[in-house]
KOLSENU-246999 format. One record per residue (C-alpha): residue number from 1; residue in three letters; x, y, z. Coordinates in Angstrom, 2 decimals, m for minus. Layout:
BEGIN
@i:NUM | aa:Ala | u:X | v:Y | w:Z
...
This chain:
BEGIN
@i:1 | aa:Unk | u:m6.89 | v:m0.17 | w:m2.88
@i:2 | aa:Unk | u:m3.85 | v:m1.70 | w:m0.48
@i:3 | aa:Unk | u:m0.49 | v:m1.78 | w:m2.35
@i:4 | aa:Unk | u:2.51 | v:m3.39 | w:m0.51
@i:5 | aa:Unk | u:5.58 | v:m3.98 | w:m2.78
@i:6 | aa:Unk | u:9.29 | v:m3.55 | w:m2.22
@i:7 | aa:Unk | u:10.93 | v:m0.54 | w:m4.38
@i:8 | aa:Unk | u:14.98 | v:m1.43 | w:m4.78
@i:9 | aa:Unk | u:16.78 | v:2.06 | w:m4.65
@i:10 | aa:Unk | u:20.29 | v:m0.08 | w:m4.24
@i:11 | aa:Unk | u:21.97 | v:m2.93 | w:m4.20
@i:12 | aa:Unk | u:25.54 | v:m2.74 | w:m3.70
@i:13 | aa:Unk | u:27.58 | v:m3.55 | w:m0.57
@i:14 | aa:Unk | u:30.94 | v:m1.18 | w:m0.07
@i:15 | aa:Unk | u:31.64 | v:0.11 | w:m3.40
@i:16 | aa:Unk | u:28.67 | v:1.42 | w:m5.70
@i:17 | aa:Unk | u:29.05 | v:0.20 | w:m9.48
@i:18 | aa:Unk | u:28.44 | v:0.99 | w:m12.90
@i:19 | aa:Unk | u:24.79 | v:m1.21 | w:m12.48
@i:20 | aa:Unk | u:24.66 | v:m0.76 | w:m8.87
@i:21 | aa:Unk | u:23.95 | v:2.19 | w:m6.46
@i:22 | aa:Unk | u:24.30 | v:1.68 | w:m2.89
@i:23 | aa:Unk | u:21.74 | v:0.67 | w:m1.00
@i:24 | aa:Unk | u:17.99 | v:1.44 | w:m0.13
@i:25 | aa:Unk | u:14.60 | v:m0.06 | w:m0.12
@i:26 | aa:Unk | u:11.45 | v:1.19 | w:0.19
@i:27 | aa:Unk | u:8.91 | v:m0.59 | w:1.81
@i:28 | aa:Unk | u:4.91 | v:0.31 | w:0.74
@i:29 | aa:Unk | u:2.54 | v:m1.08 | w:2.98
@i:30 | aa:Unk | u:m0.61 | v:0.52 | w:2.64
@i:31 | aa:Unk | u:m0.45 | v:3.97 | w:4.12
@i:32 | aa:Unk | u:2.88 | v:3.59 | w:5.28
@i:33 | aa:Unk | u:6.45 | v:4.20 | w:3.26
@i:34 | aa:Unk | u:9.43 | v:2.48 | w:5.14
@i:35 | aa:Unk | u:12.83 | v:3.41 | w:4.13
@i:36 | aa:Unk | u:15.74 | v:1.47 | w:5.13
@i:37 | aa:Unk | u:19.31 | v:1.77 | w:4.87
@i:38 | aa:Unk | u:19.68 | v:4.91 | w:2.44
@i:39 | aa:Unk | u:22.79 | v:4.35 | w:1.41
@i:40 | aa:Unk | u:24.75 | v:7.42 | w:m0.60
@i:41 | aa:Unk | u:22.75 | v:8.51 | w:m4.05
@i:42 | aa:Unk | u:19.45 | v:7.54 | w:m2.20
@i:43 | aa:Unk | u:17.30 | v:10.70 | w:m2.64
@i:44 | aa:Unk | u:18.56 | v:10.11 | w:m6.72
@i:45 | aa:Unk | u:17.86 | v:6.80 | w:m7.00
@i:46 | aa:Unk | u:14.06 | v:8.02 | w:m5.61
@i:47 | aa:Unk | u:13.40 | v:10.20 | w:m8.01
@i:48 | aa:Unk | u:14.14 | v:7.70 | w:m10.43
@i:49 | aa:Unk | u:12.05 | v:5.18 | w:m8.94
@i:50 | aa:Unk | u:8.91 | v:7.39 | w:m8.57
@i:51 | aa:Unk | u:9.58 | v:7.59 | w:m4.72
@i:52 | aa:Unk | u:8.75 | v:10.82 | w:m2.57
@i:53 | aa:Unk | u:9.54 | v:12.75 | w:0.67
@i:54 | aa:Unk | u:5.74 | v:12.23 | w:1.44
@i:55 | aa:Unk | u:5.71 | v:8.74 | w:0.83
@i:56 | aa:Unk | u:7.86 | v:8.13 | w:3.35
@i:57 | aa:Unk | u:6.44 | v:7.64 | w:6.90
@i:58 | aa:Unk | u:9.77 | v:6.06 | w:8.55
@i:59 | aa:Unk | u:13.48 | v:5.29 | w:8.25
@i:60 | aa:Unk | u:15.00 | v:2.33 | w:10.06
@i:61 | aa:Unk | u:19.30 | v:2.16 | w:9.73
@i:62 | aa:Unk | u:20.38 | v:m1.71 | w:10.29
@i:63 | aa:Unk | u:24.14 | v:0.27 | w:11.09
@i:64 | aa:Unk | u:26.27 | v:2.87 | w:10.41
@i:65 | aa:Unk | u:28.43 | v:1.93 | w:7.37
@i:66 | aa:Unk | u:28.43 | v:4.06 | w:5.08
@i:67 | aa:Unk | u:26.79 | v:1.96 | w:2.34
@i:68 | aa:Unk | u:23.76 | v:1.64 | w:4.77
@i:69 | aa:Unk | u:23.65 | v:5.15 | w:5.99
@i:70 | aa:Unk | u:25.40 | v:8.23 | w:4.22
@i:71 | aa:Unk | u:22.22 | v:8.83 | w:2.11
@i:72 | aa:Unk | u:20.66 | v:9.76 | w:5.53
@i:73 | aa:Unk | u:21.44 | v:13.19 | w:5.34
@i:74 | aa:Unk | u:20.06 | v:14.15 | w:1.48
@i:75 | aa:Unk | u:16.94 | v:12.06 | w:2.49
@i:76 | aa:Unk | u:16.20 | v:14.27 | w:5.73
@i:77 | aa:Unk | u:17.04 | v:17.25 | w:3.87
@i:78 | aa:Unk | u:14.44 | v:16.99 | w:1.44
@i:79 | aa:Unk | u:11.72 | v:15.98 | w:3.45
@i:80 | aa:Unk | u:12.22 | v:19.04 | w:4.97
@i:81 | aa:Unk | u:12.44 | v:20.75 | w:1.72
@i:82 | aa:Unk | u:9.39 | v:19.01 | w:0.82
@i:83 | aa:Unk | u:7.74 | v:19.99 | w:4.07
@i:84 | aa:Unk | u:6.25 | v:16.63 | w:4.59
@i:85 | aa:Unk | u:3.10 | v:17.43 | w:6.58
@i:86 | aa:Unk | u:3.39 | v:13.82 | w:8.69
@i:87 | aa:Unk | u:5.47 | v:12.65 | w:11.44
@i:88 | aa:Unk | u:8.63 | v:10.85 | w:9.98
@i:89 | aa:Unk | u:9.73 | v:8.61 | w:12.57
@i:90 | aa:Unk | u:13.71 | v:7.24 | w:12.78
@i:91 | aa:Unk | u:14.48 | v:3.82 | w:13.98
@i:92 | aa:Unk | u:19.00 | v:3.22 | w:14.20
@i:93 | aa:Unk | u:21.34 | v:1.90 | w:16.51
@i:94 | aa:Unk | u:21.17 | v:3.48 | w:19.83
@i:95 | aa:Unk | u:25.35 | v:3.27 | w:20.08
@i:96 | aa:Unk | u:25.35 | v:5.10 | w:16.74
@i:97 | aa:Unk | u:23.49 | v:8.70 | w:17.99
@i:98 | aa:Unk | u:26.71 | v:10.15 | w:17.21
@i:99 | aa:Unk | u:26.82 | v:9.09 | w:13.59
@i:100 | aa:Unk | u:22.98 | v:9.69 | w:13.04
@i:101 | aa:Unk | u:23.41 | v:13.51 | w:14.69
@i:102 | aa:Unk | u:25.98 | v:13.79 | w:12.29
@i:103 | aa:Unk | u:24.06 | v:13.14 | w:9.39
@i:104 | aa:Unk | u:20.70 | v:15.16 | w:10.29
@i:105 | aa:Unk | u:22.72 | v:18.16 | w:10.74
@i:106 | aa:Unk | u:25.46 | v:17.74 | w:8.59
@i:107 | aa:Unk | u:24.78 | v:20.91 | w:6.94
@i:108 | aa:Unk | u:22.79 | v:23.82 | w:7.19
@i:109 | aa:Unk | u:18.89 | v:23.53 | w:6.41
@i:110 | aa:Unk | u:15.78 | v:25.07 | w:7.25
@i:111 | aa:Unk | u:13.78 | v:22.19 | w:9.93
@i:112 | aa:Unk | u:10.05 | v:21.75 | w:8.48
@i:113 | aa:Unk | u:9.72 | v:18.49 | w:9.70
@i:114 | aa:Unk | u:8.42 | v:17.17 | w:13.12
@i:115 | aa:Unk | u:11.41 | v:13.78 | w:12.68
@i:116 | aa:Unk | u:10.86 | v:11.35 | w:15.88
@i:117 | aa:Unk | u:14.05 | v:9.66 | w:17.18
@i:118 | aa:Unk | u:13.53 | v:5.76 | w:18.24
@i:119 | aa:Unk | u:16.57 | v:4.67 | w:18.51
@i:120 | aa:Unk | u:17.03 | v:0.58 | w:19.16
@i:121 | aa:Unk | u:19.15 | v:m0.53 | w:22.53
@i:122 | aa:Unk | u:17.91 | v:m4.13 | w:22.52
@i:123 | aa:Unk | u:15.91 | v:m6.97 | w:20.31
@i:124 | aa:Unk | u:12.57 | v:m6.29 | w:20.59
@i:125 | aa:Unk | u:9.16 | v:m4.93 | w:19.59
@i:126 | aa:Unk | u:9.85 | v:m0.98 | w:18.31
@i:127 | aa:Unk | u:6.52 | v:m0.26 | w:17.08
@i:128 | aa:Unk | u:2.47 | v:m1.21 | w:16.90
@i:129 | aa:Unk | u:0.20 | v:0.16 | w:15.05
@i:130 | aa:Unk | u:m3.03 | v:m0.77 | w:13.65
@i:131 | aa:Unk | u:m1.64 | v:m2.13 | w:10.66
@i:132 | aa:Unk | u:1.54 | v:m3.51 | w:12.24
@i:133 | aa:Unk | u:4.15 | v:m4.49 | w:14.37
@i:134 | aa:Unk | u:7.57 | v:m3.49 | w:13.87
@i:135 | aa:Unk | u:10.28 | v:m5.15 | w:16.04
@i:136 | aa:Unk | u:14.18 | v:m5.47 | w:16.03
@i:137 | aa:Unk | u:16.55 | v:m8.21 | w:16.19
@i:138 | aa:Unk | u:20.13 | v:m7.81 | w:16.91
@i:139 | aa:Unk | u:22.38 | v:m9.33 | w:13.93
@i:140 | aa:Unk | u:26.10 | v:m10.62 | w:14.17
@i:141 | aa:Unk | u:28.76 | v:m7.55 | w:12.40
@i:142 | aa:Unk | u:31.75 | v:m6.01 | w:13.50
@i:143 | aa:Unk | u:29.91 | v:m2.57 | w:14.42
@i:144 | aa:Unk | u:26.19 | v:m2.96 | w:16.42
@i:145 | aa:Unk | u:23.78 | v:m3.98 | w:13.42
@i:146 | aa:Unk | u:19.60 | v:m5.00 | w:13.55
@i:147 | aa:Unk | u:17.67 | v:m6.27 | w:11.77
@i:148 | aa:Unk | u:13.86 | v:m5.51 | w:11.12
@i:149 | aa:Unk | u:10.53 | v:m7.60 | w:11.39
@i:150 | aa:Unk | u:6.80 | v:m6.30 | w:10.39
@i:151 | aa:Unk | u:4.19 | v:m8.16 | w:11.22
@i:152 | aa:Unk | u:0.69 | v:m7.72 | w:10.03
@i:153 | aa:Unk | u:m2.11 | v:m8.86 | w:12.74
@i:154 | aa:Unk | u:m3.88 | v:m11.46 | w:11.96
@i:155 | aa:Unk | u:m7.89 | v:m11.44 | w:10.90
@i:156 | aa:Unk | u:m10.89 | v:m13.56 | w:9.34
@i:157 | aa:Unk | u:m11.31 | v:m13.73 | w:6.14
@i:158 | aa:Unk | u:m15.18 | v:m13.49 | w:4.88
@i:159 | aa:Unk | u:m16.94 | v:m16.37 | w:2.83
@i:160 | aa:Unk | u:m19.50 | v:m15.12 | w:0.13
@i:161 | aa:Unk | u:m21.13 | v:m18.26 | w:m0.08
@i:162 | aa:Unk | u:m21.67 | v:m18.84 | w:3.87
@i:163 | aa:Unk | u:m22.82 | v:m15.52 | w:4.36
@i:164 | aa:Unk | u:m25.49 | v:m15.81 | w:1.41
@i:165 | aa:Unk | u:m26.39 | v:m19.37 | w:3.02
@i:166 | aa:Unk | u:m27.66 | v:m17.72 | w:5.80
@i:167 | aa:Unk | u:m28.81 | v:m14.69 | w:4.28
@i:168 | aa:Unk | u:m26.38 | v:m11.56 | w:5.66
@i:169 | aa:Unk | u:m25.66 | v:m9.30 | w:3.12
@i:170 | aa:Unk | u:m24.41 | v:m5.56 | w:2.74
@i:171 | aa:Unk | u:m24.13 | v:m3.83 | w:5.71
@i:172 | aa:Unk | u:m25.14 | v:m6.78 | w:8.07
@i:173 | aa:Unk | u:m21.33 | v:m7.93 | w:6.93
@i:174 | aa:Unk | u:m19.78 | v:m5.13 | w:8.83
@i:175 | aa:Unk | u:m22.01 | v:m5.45 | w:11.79
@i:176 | aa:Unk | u:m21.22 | v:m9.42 | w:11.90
@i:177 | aa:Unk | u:m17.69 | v:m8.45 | w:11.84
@i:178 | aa:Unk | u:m17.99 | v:m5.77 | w:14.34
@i:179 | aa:Unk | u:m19.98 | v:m7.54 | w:17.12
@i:180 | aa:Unk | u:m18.69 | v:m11.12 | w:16.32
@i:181 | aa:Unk | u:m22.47 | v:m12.40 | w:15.78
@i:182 | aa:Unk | u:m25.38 | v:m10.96 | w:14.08
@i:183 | aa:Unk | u:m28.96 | v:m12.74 | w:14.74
@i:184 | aa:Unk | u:m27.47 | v:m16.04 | w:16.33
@i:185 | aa:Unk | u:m24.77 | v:m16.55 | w:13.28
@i:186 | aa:Unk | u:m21.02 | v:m16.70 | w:15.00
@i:187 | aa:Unk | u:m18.68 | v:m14.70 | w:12.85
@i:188 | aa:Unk | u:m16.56 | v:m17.91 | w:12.51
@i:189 | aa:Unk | u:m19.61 | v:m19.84 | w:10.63
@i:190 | aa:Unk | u:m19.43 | v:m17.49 | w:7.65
@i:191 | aa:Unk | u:m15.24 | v:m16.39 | w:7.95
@i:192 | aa:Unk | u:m11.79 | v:m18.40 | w:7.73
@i:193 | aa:Unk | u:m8.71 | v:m17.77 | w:9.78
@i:194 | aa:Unk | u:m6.68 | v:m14.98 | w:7.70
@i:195 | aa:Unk | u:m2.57 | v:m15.14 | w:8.85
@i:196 | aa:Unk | u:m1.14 | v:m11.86 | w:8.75
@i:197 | aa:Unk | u:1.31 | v:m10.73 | w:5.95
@i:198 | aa:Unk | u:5.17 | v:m10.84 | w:7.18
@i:199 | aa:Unk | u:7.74 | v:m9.12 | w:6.06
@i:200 | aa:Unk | u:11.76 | v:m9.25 | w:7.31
@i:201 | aa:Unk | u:15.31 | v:m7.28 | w:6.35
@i:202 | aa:Unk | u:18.11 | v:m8.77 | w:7.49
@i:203 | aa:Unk | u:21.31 | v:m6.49 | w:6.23
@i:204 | aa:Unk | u:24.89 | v:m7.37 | w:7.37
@i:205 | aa:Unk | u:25.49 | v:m10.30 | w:9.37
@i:206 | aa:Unk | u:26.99 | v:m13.77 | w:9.63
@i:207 | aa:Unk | u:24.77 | v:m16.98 | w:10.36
@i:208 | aa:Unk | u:23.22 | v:m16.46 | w:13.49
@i:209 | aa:Unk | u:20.24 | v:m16.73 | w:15.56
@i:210 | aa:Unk | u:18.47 | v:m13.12 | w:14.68
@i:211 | aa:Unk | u:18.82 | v:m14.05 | w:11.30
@i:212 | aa:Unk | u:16.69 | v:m16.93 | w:11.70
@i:213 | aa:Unk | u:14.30 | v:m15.19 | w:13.92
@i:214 | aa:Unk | u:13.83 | v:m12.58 | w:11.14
@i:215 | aa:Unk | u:12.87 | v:m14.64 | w:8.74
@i:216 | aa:Unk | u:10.74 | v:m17.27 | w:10.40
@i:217 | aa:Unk | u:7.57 | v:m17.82 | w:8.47
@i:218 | aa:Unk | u:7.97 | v:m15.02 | w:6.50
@i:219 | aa:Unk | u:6.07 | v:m13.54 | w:2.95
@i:220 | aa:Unk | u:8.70 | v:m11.72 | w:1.97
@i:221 | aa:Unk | u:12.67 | v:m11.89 | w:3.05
@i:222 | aa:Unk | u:15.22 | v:m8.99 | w:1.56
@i:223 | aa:Unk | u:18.40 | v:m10.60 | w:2.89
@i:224 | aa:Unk | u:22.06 | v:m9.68 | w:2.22
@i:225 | aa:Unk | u:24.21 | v:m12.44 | w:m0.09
@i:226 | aa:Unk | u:27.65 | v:m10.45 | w:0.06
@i:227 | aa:Unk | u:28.96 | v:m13.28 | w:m1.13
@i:228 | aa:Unk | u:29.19 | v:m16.51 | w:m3.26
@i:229 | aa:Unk | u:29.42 | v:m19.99 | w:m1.27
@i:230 | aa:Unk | u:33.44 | v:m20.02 | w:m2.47
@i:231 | aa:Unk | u:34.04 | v:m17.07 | w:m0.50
@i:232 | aa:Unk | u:32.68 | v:m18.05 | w:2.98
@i:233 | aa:Unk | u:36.02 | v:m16.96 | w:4.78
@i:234 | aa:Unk | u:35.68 | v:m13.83 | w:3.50
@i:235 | aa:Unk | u:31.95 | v:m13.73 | w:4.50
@i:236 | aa:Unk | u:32.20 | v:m14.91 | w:7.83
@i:237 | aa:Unk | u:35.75 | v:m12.86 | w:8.47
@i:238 | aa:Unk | u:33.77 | v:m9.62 | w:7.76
@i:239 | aa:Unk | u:30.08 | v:m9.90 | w:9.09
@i:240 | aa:Unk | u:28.38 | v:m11.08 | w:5.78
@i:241 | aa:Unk | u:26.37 | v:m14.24 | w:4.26
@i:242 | aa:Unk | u:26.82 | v:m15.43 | w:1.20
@i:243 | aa:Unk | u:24.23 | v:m16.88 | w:m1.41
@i:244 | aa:Unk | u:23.92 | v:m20.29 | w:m0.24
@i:245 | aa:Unk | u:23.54 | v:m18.98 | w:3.85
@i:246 | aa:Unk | u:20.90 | v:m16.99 | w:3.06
@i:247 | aa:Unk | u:18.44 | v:m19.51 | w:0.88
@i:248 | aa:Unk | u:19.62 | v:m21.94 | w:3.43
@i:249 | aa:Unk | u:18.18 | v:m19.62 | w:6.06
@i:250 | aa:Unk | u:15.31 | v:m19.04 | w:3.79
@i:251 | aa:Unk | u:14.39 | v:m22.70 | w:3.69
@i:252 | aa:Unk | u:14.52 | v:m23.43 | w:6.85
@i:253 | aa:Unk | u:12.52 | v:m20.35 | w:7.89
@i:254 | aa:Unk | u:9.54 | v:m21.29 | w:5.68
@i:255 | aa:Unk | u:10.05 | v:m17.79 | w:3.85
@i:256 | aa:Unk | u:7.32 | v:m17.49 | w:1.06
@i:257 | aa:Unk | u:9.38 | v:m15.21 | w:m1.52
@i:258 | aa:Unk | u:13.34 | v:m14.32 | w:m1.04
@i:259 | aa:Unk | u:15.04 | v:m11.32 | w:m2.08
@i:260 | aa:Unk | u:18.83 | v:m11.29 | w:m2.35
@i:261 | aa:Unk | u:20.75 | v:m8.05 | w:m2.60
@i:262 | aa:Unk | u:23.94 | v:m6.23 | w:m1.12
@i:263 | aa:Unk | u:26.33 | v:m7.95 | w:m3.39
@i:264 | aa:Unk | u:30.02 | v:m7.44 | w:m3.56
@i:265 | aa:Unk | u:31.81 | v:m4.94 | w:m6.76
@i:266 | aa:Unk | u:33.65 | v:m8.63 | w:m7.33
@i:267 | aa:Unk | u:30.82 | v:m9.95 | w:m8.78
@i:268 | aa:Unk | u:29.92 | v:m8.21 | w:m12.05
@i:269 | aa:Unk | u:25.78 | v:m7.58 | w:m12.83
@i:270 | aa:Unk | u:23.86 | v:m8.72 | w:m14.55
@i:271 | aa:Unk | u:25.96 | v:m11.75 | w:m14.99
@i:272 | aa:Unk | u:26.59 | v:m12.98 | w:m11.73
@i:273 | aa:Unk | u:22.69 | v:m12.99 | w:m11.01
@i:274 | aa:Unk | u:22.25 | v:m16.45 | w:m12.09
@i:275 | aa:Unk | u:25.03 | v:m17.64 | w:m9.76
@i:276 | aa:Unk | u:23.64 | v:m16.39 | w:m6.56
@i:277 | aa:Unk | u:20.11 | v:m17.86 | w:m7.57
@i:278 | aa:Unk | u:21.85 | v:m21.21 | w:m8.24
@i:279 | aa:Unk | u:23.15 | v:m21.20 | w:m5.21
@i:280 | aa:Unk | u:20.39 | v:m19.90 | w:m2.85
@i:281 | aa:Unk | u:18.55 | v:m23.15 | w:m4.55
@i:282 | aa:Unk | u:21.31 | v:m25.53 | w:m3.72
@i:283 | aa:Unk | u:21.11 | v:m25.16 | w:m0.36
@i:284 | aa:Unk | u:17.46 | v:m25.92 | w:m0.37
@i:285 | aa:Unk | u:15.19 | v:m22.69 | w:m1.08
@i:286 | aa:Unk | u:12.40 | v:m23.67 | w:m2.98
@i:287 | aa:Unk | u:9.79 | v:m20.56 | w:m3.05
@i:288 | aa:Unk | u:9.79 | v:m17.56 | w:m5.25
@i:289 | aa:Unk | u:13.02 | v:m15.76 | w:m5.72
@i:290 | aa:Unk | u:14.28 | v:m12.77 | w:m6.78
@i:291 | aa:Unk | u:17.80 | v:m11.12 | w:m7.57
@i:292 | aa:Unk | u:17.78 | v:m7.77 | w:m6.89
@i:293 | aa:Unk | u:18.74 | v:m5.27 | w:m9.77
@i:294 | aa:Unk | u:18.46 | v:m1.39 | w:m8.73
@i:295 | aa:Unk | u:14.96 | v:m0.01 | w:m9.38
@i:296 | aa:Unk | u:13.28 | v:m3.16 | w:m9.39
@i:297 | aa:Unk | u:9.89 | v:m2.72 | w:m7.75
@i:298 | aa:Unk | u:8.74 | v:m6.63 | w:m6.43
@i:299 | aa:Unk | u:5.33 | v:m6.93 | w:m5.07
@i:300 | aa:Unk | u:4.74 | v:m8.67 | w:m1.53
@i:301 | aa:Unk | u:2.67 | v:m12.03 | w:m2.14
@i:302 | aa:Unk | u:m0.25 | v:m12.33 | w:m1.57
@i:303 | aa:Unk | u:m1.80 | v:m13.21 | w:1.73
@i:304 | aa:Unk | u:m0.92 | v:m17.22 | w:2.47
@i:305 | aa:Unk | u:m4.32 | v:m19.36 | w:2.61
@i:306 | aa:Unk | u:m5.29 | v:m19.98 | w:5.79
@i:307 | aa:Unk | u:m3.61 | v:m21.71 | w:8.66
């Protein structure tokens, strides 16, 4: 059986807290285990979580702050350690090979591990796969940040009753499917339209156009809210969003289910969570919506009915 949920690892911005490590999220979908931005304490805050080295199947970096990235070198380390018998493949900033370099090797350890190097130069698709595409979008910060986009392909849902009306049953259902018509039945007489799941992270950034084109028509959005609404300047001055930016972006992006996360150490957890949710709502969001506490494992809805 398919499981796609979101694991949160993290969800502070600069400064970890008492309730909050820095970041990470772990992405299940299906076979594959996406990591992105392992902030410091990240290999930890797996264990914790129920997380392994061979669940892992690739690492995408938005940038290289540290609260995005300095876990990168713990979580190489013990896939090695682990000797994950898979490719692990490693998606950053192409103007930060320096800083990733630096982290794969920044200390001694026996290499196990065949780790692939993709970096990102430009917006654009970075990987397909039967199960997906994976494509970048270049965000607004002060360093060179992107955002990430996985898109499922979509397929035909199958109609019990249809296919009973005109009699195709048990293994006639795969050939239908197969060969797009079985004994002068069209597949699209016994099977619906099926929209592919969507999925978008969109880490550090002010309001602008990759944001949007992350999010568009998405299932599930994990979004940064740095901030609250009264402290925009400070938001847009340093490269964030706050609450009310990203349910605004959320709303108009059709998103299905938001997740907000990378807040600031001036907001104290667990009480600020209700403010950031108000918020988020005031500027229009009206889907499902979650406030992202460290550890919190949040499923990916369910496919959307067809379209």
């Amino acid at each position: 059986m398919s499981v796609r949920e979101l694991v949160v690892l993290g969800t502070a911005s600069q400064v970890p807290t008492r309730h909050r490590n820095h970041n990470g999220y772990f992405l299940r979908w299906d076979s594959e285990g996406i990591l992105f931005d392992p902030g410091e304490g990240t290999q930890r805050q797996m264990v914790r979580a129920g997380v392994a080295a061979h669940d892992l199947t690739r690492l995408c970096v938005t940038h290289f702050h540290g609260d995005h990235s300095l876990g990168l070198a713990g979580v190489i380390q013990r896939i090695n350690l682990d000797r994950v018998p898979h490719l692990v493949t490693a998606h950053f900033p192409a103007s930060g090979q320096r800083f990733f370099d630096r982290l794969r090797y920044a200390t001694a350890y026996r290499e196990t591990v065949q780790l692939h190097e993709e970096p990102v130069r430009s917006s654009g698709a970075l990987a397909t796969t039967p199960a997906f595409t994976l494509t970048a979008r270049k965000l607004s910060h002060p360093v060179e940040s992107y955002g990430y986009r996985l898109v499922e392909p979509d397929g035909r849902r199958m109609l019990p009753d249809r296919l009973a009306a005109h009699g195709i049953t048990g293994p006639d259902i795969g050939r239908l499917q197969r060969a797009g018509e079985l004994r002068g039945v069209p597949l699209t007489e016994v099977s619906e339209h099926r929209p592919g799941q969507r999925f978008a992270f969109v880490m550090d950034t002010r309001l602008c156009d990759g944001a949007y084109e992350l999010a568009d028509g998405c299932d599930m959005l994990v979004i940064e809210a740095t901030f609250l609404d009264e402290d925009a300047g400070l938001a847009k001055e340093y490269g964030h969003l706050t609450a009310g930016q990203a349910g605004r972006i959320a709303a108009v992006s059709g998103v299905r289910h938001l997740v907000l996360t990378h807040f600031s150490q001036r907001y104290s957890a667990p009480e600020a969570a209700e403010v950031f949710a108000a918020q988020a709502r005031a500027a229009g969001f009206e889907g499902e919506l979650t406030v992202a506490r460290d550890l919190l494992r949040v499923p990916v809805p369910k496919r959307a009915a067809s379209g």
